[in-house]
C-alpha positions in Angstrom: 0.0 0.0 0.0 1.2 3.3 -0.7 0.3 7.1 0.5 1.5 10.7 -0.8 1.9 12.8 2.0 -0.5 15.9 3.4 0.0 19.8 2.5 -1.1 22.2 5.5 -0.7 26.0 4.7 -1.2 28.8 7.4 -0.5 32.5 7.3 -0.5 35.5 8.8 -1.1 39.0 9.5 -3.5 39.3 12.2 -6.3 36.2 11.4 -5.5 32.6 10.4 -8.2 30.3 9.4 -7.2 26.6 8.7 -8.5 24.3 5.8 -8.0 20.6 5.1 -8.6 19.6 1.1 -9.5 17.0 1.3 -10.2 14.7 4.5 -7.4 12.0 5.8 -9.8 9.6 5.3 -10.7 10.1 1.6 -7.6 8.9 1.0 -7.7 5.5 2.9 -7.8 2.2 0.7 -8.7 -1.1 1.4 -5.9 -3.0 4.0 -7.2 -6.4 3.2 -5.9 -5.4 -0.3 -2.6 -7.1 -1.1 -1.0 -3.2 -1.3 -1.9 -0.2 -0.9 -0.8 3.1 -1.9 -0.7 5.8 0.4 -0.5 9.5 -1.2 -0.2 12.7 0.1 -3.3 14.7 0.6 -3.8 17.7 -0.4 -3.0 21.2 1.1 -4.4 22.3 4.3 -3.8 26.3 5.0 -4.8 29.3 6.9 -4.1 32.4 5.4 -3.6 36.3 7.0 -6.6 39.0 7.3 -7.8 41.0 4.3 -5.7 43.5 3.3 -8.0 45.1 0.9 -5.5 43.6 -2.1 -7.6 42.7 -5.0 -8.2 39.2 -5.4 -6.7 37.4 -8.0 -9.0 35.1 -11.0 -9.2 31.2 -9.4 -8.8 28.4 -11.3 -5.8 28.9 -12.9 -3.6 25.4 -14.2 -1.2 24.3 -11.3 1.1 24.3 -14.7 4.3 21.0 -15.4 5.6 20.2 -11.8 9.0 20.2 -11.3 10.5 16.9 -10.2 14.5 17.7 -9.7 14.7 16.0 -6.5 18.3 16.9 -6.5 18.1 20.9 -6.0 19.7 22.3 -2.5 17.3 24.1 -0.1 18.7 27.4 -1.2 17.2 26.2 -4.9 14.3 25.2 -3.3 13.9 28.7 -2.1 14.8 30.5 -5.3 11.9 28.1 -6.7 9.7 29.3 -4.4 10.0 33.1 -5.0 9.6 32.5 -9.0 6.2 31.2 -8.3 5.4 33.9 -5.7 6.8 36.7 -8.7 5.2 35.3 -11.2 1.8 35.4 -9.9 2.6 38.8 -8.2 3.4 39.8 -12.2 0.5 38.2 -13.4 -1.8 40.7 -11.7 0.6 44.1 -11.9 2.7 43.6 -8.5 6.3 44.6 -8.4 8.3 41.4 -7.5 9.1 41.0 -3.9 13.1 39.8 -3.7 14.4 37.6 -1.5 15.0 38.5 2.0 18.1 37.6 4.3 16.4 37.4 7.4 16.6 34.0 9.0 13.3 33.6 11.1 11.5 32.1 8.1 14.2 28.9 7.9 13.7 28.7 11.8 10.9 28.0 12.1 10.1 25.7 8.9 13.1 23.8 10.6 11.2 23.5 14.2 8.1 22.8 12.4 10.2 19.9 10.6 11.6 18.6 14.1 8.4 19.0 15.6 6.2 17.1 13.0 3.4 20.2 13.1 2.5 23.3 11.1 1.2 26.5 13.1 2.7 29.8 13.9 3.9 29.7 17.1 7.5 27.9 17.5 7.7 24.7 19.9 9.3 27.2 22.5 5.8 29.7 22.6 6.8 32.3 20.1 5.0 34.1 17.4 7.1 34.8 13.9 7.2 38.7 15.1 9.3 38.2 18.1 11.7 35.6 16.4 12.1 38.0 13.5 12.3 41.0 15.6 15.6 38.9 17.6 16.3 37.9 14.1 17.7 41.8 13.2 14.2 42.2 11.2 13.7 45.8 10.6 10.0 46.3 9.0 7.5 43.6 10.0 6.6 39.9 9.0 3.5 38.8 7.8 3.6 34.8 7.6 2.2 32.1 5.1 3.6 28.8 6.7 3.0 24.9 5.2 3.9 21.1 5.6 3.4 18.1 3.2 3.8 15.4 4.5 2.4 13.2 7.6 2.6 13.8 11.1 3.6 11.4 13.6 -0.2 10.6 14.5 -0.8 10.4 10.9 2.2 8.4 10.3 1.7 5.8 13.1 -2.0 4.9 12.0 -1.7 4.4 7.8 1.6 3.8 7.6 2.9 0.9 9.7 1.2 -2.1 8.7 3.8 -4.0 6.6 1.6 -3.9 3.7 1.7 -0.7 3.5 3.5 1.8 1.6 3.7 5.9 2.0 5.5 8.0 -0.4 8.1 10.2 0.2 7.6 13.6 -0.1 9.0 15.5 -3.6 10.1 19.0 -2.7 9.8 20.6 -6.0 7.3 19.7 -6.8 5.3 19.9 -3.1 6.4 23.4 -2.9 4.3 24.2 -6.2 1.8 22.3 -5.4 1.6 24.0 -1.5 2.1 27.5 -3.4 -0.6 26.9 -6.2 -2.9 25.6 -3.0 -2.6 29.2 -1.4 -3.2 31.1 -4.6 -5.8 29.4 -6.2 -7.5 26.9 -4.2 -8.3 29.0 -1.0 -11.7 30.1 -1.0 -12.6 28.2 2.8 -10.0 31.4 3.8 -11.2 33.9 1.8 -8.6 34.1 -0.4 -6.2 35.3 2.6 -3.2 33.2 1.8 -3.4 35.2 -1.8 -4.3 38.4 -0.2 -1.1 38.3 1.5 0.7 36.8 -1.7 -0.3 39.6 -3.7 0.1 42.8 -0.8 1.4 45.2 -2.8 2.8 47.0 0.2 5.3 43.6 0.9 9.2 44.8 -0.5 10.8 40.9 0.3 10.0 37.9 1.2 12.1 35.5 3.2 11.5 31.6 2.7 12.0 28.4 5.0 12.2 24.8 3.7 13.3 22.1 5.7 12.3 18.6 4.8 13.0 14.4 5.7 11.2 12.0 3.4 7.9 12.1 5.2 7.6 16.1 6.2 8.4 19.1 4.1 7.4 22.4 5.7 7.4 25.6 3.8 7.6 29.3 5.3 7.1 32.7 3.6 7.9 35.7 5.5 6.8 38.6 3.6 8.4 42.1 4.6 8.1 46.2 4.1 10.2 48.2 3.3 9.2 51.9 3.4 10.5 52.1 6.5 13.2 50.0 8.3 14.4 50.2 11.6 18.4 50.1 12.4 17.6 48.4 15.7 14.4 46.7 17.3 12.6 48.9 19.6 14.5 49.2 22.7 14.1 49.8 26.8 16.5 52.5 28.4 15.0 52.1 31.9 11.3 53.1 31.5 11.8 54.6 28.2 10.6 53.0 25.2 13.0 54.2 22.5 11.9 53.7 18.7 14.3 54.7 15.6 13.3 54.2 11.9 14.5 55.1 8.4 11.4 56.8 6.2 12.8 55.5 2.7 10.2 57.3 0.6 9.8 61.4 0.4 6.4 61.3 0.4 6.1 59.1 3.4 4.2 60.3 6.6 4.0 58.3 9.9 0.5 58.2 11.2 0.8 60.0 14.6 0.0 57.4 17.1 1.8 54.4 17.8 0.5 51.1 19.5 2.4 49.1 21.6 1.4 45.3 22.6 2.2 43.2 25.4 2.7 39.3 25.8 4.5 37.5 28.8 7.6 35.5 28.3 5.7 32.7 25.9 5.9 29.3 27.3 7.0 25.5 25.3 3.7 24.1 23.6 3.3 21.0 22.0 2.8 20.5 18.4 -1.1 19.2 19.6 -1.6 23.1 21.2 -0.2 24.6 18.7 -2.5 22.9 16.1 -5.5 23.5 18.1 -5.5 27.1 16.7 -6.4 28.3 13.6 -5.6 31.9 13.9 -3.7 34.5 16.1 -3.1 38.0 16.2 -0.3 40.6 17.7 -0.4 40.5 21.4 -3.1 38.1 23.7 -0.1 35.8 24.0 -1.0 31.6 23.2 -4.1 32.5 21.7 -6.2 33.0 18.8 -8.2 36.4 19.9 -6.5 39.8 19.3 -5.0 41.8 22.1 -5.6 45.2 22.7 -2.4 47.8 22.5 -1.7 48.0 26.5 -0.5 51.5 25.6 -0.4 54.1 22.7 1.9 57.0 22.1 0.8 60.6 20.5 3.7 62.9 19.5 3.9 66.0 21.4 1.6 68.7 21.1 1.9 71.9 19.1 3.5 75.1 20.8 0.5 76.7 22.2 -1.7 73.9 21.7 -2.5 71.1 24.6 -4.3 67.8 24.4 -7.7 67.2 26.3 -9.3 64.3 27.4 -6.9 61.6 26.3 -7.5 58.1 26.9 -5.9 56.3 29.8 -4.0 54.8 27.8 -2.7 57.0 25.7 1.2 58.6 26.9 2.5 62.0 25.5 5.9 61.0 24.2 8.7 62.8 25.7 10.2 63.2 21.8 9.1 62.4 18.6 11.4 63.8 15.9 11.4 63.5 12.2 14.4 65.2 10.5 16.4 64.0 7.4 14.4 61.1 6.5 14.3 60.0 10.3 12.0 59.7 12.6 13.4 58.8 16.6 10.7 58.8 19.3 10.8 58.0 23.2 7.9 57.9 25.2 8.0 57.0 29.2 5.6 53.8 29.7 6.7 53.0 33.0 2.9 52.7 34.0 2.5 50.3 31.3 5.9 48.5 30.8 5.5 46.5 34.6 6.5 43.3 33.2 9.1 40.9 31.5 7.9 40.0 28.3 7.5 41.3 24.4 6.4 44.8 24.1 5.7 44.7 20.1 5.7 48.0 18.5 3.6 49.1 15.7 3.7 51.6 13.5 1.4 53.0 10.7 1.5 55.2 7.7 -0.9 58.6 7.3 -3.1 58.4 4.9 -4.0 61.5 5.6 -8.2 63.0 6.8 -7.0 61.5 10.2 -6.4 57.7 8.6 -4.0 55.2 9.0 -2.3 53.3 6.0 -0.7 50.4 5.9 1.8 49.3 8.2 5.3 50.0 8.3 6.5 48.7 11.7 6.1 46.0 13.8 8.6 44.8 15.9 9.1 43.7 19.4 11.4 44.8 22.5 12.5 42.8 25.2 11.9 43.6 29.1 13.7 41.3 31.1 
């Protein structure tokens, strides 16, 4: 007997909703047969929240699969990004290029170890905080993957001695795992495409790690308008942020959120699965948290703010000057804790609107 391995494909930006195309069991042949063929099902995914990005047309051919099972993981990942540009050119998109930040590759490597495909690592954290300790300098929205078969999966189809379970193909897995998220995704809403096709995303970094029963697949798609020289950082209880604007035209929306999360905790790949979304902040869970503080620049000479929320904090500087902007903001009311204190910033789009996002990265309070 003889089975192909699963696909599972989850992404992110603030919601992640899981599919499974189609059911373990469709797949399941007769025992009593002299052999059996086990394949790999097909994808299961989650994908980001809508971005407002145009959708792109659906049923499009998954195209000749390549079968080279001889290309090295940095191949594998130059593979990846044609299909990613190529769809990203079919509907008008820029190319993203490829990214040297190494969170992606960590955590398709944990998910490999670990037999499971979500977005926390094994160790509790989210891709945000390994990127942000990574030396990532925009912010990381996530589209993660495995084909292949779990351990639970593995232990009940593919033990008997009559039975046989393929190997997984990388090349052509990753195609089929990235034609999955662009054109067969409609029990997300499209998301995993959404995020695929965000014109605001500058790079992408990619993870593959693989045995011959598990491939996972990361994509960690990046900004670029702005990019910080450092992650956000603590000087006692000041919150100090730093960030190059690289366009002329680019305006940062005048408030800034700030998240918290304790010091995340080891979860097995079973609690990790049991999700199907999650969000900045709220820690090992899938509902959003809420900013535990925001910052306001200063006001204008002569001018004074009233009423402000109880949450809000004046900053103590906020200074944009030759295509810099450097704020610091006291949040020792709010900052009480150890833990990730993720920073997010916005761009104006002007009538009192925010944009898209430019920042999000996370500081460290020990």
């Amino acid at each position: 007997m003889s089975w192909r391995t699963g696909i599972t494909i989850i992404s992110f930006f603030a919601l992640v909703a899981v599919i499974q195309y189609p059911r373990l069991a469709d797949y399941v042949r007769d025992l009593s047969e002299p052999s059996t063929n086990i394949a790999v099902p097909d994808p299961v995914i989650a994908a980001p929240s809508s971005s407002g990005t145009p959708l792109a047309d659906n049923g499009q051919p998954l195209g000749v699969a390549v079968t080279d099972d001889e290309l090295t993981i940095d191949e594998l990942k130059l593979l990846a990004l044609d299909f990613i540009n190529e769809d990203r050119k079919l509907h008008g998109l820029s190319p993203v290029a490829m990214g040297d930040n190494e969170a992606a590759q960590l955590h398709a490597e944990d998910m490999v170890d670990g037999r499971y495909v979500g977005h926390w690592w094994r160790d509790g954290r989210k891709p945000y905080m390994v990127y942000s300790e990574t030396s990532g300098a925009s912010y990381v929205s996530e589209n993660a993957a495995r084909s292949g078969f779990s351990e639970a999966e593995f232990a009940e189809l593919c033990t008997a001695p009559d039975v046989f379970c393929e190997k997984v193909n990388p090349t052509e897995d990753i195609q089929r795992l990235h034609h999955a998220m662009v054109y067969d995704d409609a029990e997300s809403n499209w998301l995993h495409r959404i995020n695929i096709l965000n014109p605001n995303h500058r790079k992408v970094n990619i993870g593959v790690a693989y045995t011959d029963r598990f491939l996972s697949l990361v994509q960690h798609f990046e900004g670029g308008d702005a990019t910080a020289p450092r992650t956000p950082w603590f000087e006692g209880s000041t919150l100090k942020i730093r960030a190059d604007l690289n366009r002329p035209d680019l305006a940062v929306f005048p408030t800034v959120q700030v998240f918290f999360e304790a010091i995340p905790e080891p979860r097995t790949a079973a609690e990790i699965e049991q999700f199907t979304s999650y969000c900045v902040g709220g820690g090992f869970t899938d509902r959003c948290g809420e900013p535990i503080v925001q910052i306001v620049p200063p006001p204008q000479p002569g001018t004074r703010y009233l009423n402000l929320p109880d949450n809000v904090v004046v900053a103590r500087s906020w200074v944009v000057s030759g295509g810099d902007i450097e704020i610091a903001a006291d949040v020792s009311e709010f900052a009480t804790q150890p833990g990730y204190y993720t920073v997010t910033m916005f761009e104006d789009a002007g009538n009192g609107s925010s944009g898209s996002m430019l920042l999000q990265l996370s500081a460290v309070k020990s």
